[in-house]
C-alpha positions as CSV (number, residue, x, y, z in Angstrom):
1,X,-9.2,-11.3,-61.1
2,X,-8.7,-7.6,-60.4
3,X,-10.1,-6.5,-57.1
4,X,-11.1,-3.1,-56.0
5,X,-13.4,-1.8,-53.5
6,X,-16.2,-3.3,-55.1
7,X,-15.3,-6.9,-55.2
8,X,-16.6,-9.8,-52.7
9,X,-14.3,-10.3,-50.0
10,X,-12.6,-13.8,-50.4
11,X,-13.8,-16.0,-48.0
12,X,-11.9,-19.1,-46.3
13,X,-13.7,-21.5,-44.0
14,X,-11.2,-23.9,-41.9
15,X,-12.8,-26.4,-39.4
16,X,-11.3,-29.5,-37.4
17,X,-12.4,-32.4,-38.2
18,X,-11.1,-34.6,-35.3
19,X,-12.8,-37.5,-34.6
20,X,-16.2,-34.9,-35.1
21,X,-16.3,-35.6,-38.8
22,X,-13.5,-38.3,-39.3
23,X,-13.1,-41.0,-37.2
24,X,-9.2,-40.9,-37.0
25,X,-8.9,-44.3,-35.3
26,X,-10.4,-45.8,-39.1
27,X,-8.3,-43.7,-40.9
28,X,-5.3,-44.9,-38.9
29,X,-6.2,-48.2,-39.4
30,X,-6.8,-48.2,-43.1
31,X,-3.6,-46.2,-43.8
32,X,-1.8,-48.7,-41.3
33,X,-2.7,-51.7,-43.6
34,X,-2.4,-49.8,-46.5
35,X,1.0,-48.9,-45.8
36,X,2.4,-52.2,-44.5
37,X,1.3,-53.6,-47.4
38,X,3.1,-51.2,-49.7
39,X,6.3,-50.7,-47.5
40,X,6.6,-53.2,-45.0
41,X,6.4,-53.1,-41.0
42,X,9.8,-51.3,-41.3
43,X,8.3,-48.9,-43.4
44,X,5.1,-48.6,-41.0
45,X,7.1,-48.0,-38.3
46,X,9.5,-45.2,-39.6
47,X,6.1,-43.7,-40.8
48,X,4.8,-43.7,-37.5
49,X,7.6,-42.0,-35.8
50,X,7.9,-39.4,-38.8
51,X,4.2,-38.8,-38.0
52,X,4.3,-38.4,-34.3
53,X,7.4,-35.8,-34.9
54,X,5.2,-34.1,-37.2
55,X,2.2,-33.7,-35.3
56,X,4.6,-32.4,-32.5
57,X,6.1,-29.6,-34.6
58,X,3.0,-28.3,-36.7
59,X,0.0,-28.8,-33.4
60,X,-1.8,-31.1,-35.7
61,X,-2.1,-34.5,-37.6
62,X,-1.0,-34.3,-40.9
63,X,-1.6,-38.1,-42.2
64,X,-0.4,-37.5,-46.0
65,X,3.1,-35.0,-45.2
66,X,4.0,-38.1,-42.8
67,X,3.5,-40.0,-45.8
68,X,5.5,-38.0,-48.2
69,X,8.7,-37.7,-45.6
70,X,9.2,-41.8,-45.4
71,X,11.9,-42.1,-47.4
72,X,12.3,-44.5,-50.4
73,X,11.7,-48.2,-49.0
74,X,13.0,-51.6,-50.9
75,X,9.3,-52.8,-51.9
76,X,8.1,-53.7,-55.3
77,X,6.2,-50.9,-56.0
78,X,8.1,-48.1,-53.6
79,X,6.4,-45.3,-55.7
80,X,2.8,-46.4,-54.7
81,X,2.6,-45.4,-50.9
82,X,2.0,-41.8,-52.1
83,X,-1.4,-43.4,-53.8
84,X,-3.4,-43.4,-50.3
């Protein structure tokens, strides 16, 4: 799309949704049983810590990154923890 002077401004809305519009405690609870069942307390735990680092370093809570950054876990489906 070419722009000129002419053209409607893109607009980009960003809002926090803690605990206003998510309740985080559910969603930590969900993706805790949904993880431990996919790679193991280990797994849940290493998750955990990755997430906590994370949240440190960007100022917010980022549940799917911390998901992507577990590495690979013996389970027999290690591939499905990115399906959350």
């Amino acid at each position: 799309m070419k722009e000129d002077k002419d053209s409607p401004a893109r607009v980009v809305f960003l809002f926090d949704v803690d605990n206003t519009l998510l309740d985080n405690d559910s969603v930590a609870a969900d993706l805790q049983r949904h993880l431990a069942g996919e790679i193991g307390e280990a797994g849940v735990q290493e998750y955990w810590r990755i997430f906590e680092q994370l949240r440190t370093e960007l100022g917010y809570a980022d549940y799917l990154w911390g998901v992507a950054k577990v590495p690979s876990q013996p389970s027999p489906r290690p591939t499905t923890a990115l399906h959350v």
